[in-house]
N, C-alpha and C positions, 0 to 999 in steps of 0.2 A: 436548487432546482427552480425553474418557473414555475409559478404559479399562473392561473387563469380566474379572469373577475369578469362579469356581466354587468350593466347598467340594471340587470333584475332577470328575476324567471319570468313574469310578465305584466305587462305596460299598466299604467294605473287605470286601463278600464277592464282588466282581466283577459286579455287577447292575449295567445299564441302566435308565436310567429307563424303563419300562414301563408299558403300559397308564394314564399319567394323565389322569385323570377332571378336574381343574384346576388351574387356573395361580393363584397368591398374586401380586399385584401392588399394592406399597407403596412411596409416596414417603420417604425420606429425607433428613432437614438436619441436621447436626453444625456448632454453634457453637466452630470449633475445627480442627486439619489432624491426622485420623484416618487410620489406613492402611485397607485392605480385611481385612487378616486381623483387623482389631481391631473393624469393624464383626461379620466371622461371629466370632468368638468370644463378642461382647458377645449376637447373637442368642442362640448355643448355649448360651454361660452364663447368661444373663439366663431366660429360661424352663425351665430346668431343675430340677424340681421344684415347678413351679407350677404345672401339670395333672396331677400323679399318674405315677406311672412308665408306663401305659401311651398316654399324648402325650406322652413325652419323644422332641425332635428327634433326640438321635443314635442311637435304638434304632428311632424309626421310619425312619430311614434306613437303617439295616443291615437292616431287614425289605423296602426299597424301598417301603413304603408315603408317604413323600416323598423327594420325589427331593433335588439339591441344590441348595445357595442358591445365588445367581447375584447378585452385584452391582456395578452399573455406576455407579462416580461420575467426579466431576469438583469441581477444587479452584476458589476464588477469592476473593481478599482474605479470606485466611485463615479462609475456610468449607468445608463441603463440601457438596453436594446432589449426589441420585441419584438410584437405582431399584434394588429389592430384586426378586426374581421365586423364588419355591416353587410346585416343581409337587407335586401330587399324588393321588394316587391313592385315598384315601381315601372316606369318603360326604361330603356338603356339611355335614354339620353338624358332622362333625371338623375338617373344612377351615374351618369357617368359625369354629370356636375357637382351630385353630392360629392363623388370620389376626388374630383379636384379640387372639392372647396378643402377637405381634411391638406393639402400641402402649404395653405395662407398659414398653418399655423407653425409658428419661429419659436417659441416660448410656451413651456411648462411651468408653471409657477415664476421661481427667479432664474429657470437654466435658461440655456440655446438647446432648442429642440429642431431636428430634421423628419418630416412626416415624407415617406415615398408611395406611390397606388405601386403596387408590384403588377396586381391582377383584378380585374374585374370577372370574375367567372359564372360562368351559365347554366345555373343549377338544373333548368331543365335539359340543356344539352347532357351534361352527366347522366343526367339517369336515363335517356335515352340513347344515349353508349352505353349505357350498362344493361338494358333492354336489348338492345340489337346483341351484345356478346353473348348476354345465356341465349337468346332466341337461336344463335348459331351452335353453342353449345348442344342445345336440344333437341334439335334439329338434324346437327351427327350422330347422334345418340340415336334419333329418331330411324336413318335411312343404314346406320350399323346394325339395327338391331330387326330391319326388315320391318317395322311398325307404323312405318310412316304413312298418312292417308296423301292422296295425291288429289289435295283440297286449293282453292284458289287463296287462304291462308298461307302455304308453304310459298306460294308465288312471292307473294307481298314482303315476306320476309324475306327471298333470295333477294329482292328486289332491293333490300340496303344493308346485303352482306358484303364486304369486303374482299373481292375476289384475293387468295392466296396467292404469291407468286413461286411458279416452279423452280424445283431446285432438282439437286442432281445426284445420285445417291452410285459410286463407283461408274458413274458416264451411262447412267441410266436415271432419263428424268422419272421425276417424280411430285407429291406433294410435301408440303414441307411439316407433316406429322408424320410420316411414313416409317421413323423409327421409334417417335413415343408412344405413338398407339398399340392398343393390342391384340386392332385387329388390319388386316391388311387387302387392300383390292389391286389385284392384278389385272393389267389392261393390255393388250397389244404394243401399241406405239405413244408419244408424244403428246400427238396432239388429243387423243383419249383423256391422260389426263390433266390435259389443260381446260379439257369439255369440263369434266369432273369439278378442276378448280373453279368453272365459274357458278357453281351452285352447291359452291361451302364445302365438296368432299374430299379433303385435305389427305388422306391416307392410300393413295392411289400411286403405284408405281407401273411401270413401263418395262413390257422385259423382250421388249424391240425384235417384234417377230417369234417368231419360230428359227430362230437361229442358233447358236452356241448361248447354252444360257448359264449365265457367270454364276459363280460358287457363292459371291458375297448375293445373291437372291436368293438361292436353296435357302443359305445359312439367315437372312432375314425373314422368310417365312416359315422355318423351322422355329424361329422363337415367338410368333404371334399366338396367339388364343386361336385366331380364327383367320381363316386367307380365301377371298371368295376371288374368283377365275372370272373377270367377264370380257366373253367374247363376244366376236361381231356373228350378225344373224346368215353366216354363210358355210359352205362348208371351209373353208380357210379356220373359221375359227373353230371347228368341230376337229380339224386336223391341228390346232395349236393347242387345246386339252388335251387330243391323244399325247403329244409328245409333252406335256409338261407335269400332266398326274404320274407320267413314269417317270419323271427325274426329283419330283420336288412335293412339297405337302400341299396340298389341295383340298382345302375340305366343303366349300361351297361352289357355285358355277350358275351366272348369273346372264343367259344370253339375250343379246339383243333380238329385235324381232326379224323375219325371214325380209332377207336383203337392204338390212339397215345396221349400220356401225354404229359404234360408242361415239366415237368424235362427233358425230353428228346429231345424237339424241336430243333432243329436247328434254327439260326438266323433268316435267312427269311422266317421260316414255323410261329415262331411269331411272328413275326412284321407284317405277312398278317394277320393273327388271330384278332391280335389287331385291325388294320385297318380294317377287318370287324365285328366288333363287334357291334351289334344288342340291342337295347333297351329291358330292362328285360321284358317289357309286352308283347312284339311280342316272345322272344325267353319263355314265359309260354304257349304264345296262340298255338305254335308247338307241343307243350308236348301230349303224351297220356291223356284223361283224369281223367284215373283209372289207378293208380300204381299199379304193380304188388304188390303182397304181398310177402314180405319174408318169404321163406320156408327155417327153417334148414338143414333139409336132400336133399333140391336140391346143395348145395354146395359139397355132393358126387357125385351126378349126374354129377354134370360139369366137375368132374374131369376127366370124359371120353374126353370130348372134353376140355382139358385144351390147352393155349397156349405153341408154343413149348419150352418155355425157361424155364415153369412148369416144364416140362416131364424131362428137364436135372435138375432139380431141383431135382427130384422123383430118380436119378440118382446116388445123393451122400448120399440119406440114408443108404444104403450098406454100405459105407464107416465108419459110424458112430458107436461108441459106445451107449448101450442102453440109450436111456434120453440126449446124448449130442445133442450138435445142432451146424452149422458150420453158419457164416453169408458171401452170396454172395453178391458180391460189382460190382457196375454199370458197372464197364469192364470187370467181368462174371469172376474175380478172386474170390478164397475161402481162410477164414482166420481159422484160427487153429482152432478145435473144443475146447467148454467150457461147461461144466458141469449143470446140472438146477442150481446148488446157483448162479451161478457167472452169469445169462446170463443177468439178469437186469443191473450187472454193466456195463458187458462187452458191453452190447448196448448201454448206457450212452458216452461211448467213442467213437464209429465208427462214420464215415464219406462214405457217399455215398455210404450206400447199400440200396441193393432191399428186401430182403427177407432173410426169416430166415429159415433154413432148421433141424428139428427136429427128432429124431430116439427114437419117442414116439406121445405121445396123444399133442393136441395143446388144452391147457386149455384156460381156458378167463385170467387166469395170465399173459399164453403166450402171447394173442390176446393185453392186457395192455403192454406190456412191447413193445413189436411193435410199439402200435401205439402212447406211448410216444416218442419212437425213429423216430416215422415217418416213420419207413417202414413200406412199403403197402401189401406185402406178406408172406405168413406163409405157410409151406409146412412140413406136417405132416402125421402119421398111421393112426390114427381115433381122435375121438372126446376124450375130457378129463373133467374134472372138469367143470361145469358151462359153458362150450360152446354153442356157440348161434353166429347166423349171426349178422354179424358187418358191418356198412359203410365205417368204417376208416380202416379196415383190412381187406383184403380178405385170405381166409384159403382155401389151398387145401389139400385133404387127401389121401393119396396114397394107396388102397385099396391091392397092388400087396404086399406092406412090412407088411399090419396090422398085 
C-alpha cells in the first residue's frame, strides 16, 4: 500500500500552512526503488538556484509562502509511481513557475526520474463551489419548508446558482429533482417551471393545463410527502385546482397574486407565494360555490375588455398574410411569420412564447397545437373549425379584422 511523507508538520519557524491560495499536483515515476526522503531532497536540491534566490523552495517555506511537500508513492517490480502535492500561497504566476521548475528534475538519486504538473488547483475556488452548493442546498430546504425570508441575501445567492436544466418526466417538463425529492410543486405550463428553475426550485413539474392529466402524475404525487398546487392569480387557475384536488393529491396551494402568473414572478413575489401557501381544504372552502359555466360566445365579449398586451396582439394581424400566424415571445419580440402547414412544427421548436397571433379563424387544431406548446394565448378573426372554450388556452378574437 502507499504510504504518504511530509517534508514536516510545520516549517522551522513553527507556521502552519496558511491562508493557501493553491495546491501543486504532479505525477511521479522513478525507473528504479527510491526512498521518499530522497525524492524531497532531489525536489529541494534539484531547483535550488534555478529561480534566483527569491523562488528558492527552502526559504519560501521558512516564510510559509509554500507550504510542504507531501508525497505519496508506492513500489512495484522495482519502479516507483506516485503523487507529489505543494500548496501554496503565493500569486498563480509564482505558483505556476514553482510548478514547472518540479519537471527540470530527470534524476532521483542514481535512477531516471519523469516529474509531470497534472494540476494546479484553486483552493479557494473549491471552497467557494462548495459554499455556493449548500448555499443552494439551503436555500431549497429553505423555500420547501415555506421559511424562507425574502431578504436581499437570498438575492445574492440566486445570483451564483447554477440555473437547472429542464427535463421531461412522461412528455411533461419538469425539474430535474422532481423524482428524488419528497416534496413536489405543481405548476401549469413549461415555462412556470423553467421560471422556477431560474432561482434554484428544482422539484417543479408541469401538468400542462387543465387537460387530460396523465396517470404517471397522480401516481408521482401520490408518492411525495408533500405536493403544493401553485396557480396563476386568475380565475383559470382557481378553475385548474377545482379539477385537479378531484383527481390527484393536493395538499398545499400556493397562488400567485391577482392577475399575475408563475412564469412571470419575480424571485421574492414566489418565494412569498410559497411561504404563504394555504392547505387545499381552506384554499376550496374560499371558492365560490357554483362555478360559473362556460359560455363560447362570452370569449368575444371579453375581447372588448381584453388586456392591454391583447390589444397590441390584435395590432400585428395587419401585418399578416391571409392564414399566417407570427409567434410573440415573453420580451414582447415577433418571429417571422409561417404558413397553417408549418405552424405545428414551427411551435414544436420555440422557446418562451406567450401567444400565437393568427390572420384567420382559431380552430380547435389551432387551440391543440398551442396548448401542446404550452402557450396560453391565441389571438385570432373569429371562431373556426370545432372551436369551443378551453382551460388550457385562452383565444381572443378580434372582431375589428373579422
Amino acid at each position: 500500500m502507499g504510504k504518504k511523507h511530509n517534508s514536516g508538520g510545520k516549517n522551522s519557524h513553527g507556521k502552519s500552512n496558511k491562508a493557501m491560495k493553491y495546491l501543486i499536483k504532479a505525477e511521479l515515476k522513478v525507473n528504479g526503488n527510491v526512498q521518499r526522503k530522497d525524492i524531497i531532497g532531489a525536489i529541494m536540491g534539484q531547483t535550488e538556484g534555478l529561480l534566483g534566490d527569491e523562488l528558492e523552495l527552502r526559504k519560501l517555506q521558512r516564510t510559509a509562502r509554500i507550504g510542504h511537500v507531501d508525497v505519496e508513492v508506492k513500489s512495484s517490480a522495482g519502479k516507483v509511481n506516485g503523487e507529489i502535492q505543494i500548496p501554496s500561497s503565493m500569486d498563480n504566476v509564482e505558483t505556476a513557475i514553482i510548478a514547472s521548475s518540479l519537471e527540470t528534475i530527470d534524476r532521483i538519486g542514481p535512477c531516471a526520474a519523469k516529474i509531470v504538473v497534472t494540476e494546479i488547483q484553486d483552493v479557494r475556488s473549491t471552497k467557494v463551489n462548495a459554499v455556493i452548493d449548500r448555499a443552494k442546498d439551503l436555500l431549497l430546504v429553505m423555500v420547501n419548508s415555506g421559511d424562507a425570508a425574502t431578504k436581499t441575501v437570498i438575492e445574492e445567492v440566486r445570483s451564483v446558482l447554477t440555473v437547472g436544466t429542464a427535463k421531461n418526466f412522461h412528455g411533461l417538463t419538469c425539474g430535474p429533482n422532481v423524482e428524488a425529492s419528497d416534496s413536489l410543486i405543481l405548476v401549469e405550463g413549461r415555462n412556470d417551471v423553467r421560471n422556477l428553475l431560474t432561482f434554484g426550485i428544482k422539484n417543479a413539474i408541469s401538468c400542462d393545463g387543465a387537460g387530460t392529466i396523465k396517470q404517471e402524475l397522480i401516481d408521482l404525487a401520490a408518492s411525495k410527502d408533500t405536493v403544493t398546487l401553485a396557480i396563476d392569480g386568475d380565475r383559470g387557475g382557481e378553475m385548474l385546482f377545482r379539477q385537479l384536488n378531484e383527481t390527484m393529491k393536493i395538499d398545499f396551494v400556493a397562488q400567485a397574486p391577482v392577475g399575475q402568473e408563475w412564469e412571470l414572478l419575480p424571485q421574492k413575489t414566489a418565494t412569498k407565494c410559497l411561504q404563504q401557501k394555504i392547505e387545499a381544504d381552506k384554499f376550496a372552502a374560499k371558492l365560490p360555490e357554483d362555478e360559473p359555466t362556460e359560455d363560447p360566445d362570452a370569449w368575444l365579449e371579453e375581447a372588448v375588455d381584453a388586456p392591454a398586451e391583447v390589444h397590441e396582439y390584435f395590432d400585428h394581424i395587419s401585418d399578416l398574410k391571409k392564414n399566417n400566424a407570427v409567434f410573440v415571445n415573453v420580451d414582447g419580440t415577433i418571429s417571422d411569420a409561417v404558413g397553417p402547414s408549418k405552424l405545428a412544427a414551427a411551435a414544436d421548436e420555440v422557446d418562451g412564447v406567450v401567444a400565437i397571433v393568427i390572420n384567420g379563424a382559431v380552430t380547435d387544431r389551432v387551440l391543440d397545437i398551442a396548448a401542446g406548446a404550452a402557450i396560453e394565448t391565441v389571438v385570432g378573426t373569429k371562431e373556426g373549425k370545432g372551436f369551443s372554450a378551453r382551460n388550457d388556452v385562452k383565444a381572443w378574437l378580434s372582431e375589428k379584422h373579422a
